[in-house]
DSSP file (Angstrom, degrees, kcal/mol; ACC not computed):
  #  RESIDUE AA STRUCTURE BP1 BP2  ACC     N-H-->O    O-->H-N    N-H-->O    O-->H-N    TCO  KAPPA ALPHA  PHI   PSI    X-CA   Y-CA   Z-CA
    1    1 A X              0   0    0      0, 0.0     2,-0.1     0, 0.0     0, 0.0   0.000 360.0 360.0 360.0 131.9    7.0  -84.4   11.1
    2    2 A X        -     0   0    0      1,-0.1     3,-0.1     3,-0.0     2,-0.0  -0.419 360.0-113.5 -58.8 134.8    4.7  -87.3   12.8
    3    3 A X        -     0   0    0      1,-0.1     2,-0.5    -2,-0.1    -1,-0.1  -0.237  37.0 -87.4 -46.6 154.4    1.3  -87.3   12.4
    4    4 A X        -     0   0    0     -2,-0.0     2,-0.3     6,-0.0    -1,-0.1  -0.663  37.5-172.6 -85.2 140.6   -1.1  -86.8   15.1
    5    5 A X    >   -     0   0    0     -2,-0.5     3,-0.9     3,-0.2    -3,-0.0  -0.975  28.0-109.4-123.4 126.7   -2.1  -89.5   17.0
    6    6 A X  T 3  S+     0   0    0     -2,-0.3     0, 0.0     1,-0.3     0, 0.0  -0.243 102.9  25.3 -55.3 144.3   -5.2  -89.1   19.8
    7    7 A X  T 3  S+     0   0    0      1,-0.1    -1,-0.3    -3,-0.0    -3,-0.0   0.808 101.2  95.0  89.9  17.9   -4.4  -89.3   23.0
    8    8 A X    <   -     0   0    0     -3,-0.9    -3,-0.2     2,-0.0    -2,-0.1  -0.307  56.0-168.8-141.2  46.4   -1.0  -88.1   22.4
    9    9 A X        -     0   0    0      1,-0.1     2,-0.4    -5,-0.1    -3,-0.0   0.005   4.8-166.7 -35.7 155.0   -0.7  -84.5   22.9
   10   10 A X    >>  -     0   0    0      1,-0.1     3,-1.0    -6,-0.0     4,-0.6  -0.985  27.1-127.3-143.9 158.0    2.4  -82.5   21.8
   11   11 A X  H >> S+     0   0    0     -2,-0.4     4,-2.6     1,-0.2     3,-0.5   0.942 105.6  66.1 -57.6 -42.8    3.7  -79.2   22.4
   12   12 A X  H 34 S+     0   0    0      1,-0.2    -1,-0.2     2,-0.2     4,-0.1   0.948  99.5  65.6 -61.5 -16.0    4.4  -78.0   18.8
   13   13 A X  H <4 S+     0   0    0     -3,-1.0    -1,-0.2     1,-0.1    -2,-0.2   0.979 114.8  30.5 -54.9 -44.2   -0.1  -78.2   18.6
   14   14 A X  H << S-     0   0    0     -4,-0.6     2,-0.3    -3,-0.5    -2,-0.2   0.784 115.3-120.3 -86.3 -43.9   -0.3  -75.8   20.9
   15   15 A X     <  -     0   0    0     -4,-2.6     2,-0.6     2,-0.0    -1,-0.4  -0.535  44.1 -42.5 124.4 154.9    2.8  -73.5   20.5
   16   16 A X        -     0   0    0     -2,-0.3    48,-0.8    -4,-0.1    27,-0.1  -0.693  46.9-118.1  -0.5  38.9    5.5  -72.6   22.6
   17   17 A X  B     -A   63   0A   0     -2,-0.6    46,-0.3    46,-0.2    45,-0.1   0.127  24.3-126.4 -75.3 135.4    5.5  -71.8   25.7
   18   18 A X        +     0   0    0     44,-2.0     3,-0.2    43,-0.2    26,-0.1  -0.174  37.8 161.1 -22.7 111.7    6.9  -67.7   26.9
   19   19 A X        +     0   0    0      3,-0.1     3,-0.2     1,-0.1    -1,-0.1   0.028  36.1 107.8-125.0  54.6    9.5  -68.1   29.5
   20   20 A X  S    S+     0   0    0      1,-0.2    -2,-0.1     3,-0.0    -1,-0.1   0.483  75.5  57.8 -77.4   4.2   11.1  -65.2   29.4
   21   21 A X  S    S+     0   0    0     -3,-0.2     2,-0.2     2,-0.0    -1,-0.2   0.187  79.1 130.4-122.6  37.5    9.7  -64.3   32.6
   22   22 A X        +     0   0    0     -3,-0.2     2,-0.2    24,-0.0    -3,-0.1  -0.378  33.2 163.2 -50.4 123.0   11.2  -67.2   34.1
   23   23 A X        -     0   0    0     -2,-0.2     3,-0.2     3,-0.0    12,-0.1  -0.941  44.1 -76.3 178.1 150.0   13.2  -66.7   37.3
   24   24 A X        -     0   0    0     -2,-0.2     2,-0.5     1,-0.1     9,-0.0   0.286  69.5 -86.2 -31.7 155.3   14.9  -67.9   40.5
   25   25 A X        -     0   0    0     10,-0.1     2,-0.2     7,-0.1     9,-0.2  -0.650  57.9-175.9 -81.3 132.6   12.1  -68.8   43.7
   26   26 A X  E     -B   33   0B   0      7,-1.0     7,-2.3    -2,-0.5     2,-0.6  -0.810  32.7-130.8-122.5 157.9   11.3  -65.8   45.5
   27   27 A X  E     +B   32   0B   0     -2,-0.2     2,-0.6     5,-0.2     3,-0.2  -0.767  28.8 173.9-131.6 103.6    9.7  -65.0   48.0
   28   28 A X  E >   -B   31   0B   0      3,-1.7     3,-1.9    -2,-0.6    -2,-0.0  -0.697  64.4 -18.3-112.1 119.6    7.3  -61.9   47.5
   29   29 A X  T 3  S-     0   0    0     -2,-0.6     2,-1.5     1,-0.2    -1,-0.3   0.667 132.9 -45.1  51.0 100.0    4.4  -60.2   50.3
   30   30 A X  T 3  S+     0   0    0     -3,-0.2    21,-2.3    20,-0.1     2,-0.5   0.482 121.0 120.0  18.4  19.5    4.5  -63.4   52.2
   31   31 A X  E <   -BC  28  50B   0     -3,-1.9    -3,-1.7    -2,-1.5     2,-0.5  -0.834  59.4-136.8-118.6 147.8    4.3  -65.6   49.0
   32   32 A X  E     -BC  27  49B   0     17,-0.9    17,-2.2    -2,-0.5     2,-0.4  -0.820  21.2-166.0 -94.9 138.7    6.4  -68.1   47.5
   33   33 A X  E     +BC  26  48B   0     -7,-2.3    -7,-1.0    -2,-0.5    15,-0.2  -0.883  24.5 146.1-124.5 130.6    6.8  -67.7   43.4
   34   34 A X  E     - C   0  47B   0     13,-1.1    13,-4.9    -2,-0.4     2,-0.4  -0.813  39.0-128.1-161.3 155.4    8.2  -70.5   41.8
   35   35 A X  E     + C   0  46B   0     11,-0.3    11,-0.2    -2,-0.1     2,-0.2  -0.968  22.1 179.9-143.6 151.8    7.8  -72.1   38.4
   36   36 A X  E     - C   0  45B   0      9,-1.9     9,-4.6    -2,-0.4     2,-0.3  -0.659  16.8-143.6-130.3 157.7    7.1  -76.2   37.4
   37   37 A X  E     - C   0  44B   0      7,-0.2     2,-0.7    -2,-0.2     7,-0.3  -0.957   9.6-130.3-131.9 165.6    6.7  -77.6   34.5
   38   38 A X    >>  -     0   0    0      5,-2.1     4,-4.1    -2,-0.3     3,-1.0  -0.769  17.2-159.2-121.7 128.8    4.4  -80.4   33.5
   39   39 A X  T 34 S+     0   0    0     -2,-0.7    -1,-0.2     1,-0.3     5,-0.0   0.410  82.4  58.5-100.3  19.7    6.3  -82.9   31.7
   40   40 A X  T 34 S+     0   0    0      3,-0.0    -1,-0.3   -30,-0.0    -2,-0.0   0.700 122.2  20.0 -41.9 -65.4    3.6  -84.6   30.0
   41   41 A X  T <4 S-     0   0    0     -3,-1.0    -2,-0.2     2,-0.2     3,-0.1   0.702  95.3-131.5 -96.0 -26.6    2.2  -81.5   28.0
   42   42 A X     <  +     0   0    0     -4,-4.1   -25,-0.1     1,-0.3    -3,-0.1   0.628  53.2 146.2  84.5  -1.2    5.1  -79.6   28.3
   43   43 A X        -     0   0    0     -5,-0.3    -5,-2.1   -27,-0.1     2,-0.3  -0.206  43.3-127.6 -88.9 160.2    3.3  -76.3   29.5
   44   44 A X  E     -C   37   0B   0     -7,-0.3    17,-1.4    17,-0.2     2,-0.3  -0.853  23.5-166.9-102.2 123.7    4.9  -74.1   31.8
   45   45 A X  E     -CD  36  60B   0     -9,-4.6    -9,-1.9    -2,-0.3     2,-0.6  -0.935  17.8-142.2-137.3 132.2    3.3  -72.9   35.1
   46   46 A X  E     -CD  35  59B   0     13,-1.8    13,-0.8    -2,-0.3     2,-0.3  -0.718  22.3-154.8 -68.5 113.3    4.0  -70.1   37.7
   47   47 A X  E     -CD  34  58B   0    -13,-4.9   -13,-1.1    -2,-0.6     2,-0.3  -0.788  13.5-177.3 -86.0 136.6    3.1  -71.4   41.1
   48   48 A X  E     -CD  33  57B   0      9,-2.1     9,-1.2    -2,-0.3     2,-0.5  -0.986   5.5-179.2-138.7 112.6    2.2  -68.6   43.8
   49   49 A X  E     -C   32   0B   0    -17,-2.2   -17,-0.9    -2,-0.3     7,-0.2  -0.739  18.7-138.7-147.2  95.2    1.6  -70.2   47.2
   50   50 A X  E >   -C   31   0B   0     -2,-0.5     3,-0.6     5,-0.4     5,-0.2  -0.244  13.0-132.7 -56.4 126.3    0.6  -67.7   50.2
   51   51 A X  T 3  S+     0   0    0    -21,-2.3     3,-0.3     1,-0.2    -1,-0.1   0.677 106.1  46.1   5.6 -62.6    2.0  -68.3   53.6
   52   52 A X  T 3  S+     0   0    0      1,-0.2    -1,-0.2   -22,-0.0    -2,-0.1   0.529 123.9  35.2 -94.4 -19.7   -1.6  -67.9   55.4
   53   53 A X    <   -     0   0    0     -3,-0.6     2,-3.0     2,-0.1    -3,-0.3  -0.259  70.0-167.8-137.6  57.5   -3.1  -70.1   52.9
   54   54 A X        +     0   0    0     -3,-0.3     2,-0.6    -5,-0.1    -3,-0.1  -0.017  52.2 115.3 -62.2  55.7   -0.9  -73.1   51.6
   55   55 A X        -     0   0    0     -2,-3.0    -5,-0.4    -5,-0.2    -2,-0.1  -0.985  66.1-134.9-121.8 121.8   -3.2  -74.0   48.6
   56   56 A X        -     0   0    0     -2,-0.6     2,-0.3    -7,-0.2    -7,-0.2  -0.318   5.8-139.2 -76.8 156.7   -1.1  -73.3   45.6
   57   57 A X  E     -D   48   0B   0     -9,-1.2    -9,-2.1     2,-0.0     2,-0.3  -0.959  15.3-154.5-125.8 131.2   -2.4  -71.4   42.4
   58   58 A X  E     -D   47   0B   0     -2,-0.3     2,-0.2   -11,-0.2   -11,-0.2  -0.755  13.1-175.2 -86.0 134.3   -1.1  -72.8   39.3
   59   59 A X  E     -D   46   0B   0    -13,-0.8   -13,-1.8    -2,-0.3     3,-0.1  -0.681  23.7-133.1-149.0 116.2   -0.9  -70.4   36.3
   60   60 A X  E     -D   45   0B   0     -2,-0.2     2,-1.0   -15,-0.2   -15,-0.2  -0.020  26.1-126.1 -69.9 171.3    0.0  -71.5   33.0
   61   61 A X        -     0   0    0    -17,-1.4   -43,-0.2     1,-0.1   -17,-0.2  -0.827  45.8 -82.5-120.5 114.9    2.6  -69.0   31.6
   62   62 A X        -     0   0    0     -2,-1.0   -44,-2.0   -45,-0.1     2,-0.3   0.378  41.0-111.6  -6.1 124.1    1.4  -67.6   28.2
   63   63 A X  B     -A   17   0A   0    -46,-0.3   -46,-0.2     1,-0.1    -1,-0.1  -0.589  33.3-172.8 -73.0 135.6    1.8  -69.4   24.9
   64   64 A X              0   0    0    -48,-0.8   -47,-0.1    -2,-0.3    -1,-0.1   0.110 360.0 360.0-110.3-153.0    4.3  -67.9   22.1
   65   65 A X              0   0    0    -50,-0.1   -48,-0.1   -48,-0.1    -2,-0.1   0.574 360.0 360.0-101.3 360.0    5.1  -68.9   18.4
């Protein structure tokens, strides 16, 4: 295993991330659900982005083991 180095994040520091509730984009009460991933950290996030209000909410999707 590498050492840690600053400034160099990696996914196994953190854990895991859940995606079992991972799934095609849908489109739910006038919102679109979709999920990105950030390919930097490696995190997982559920995007939810209302019709009436096109400012997406990012939410990262729980960490496992």
């Amino acid at each position: 295993m590498a050492a840690w180095i600053e400034g160099q994040p990696r996914l196994r520091d953190c854990g895991r991330p859940d995606l079992s509730e991972l799934a095609l984009p849908s489109v739910e009460d006038g919102r679109l659900i979709f999920y990105v991933d950030d390919k930097y950290l490696g995190l997982a996030y559920k995007v939810i982005l209302a019709f009436a209000n096109p400012i997406a909410d990012y939410k990262p999707l729980p960490m496992g083991q």
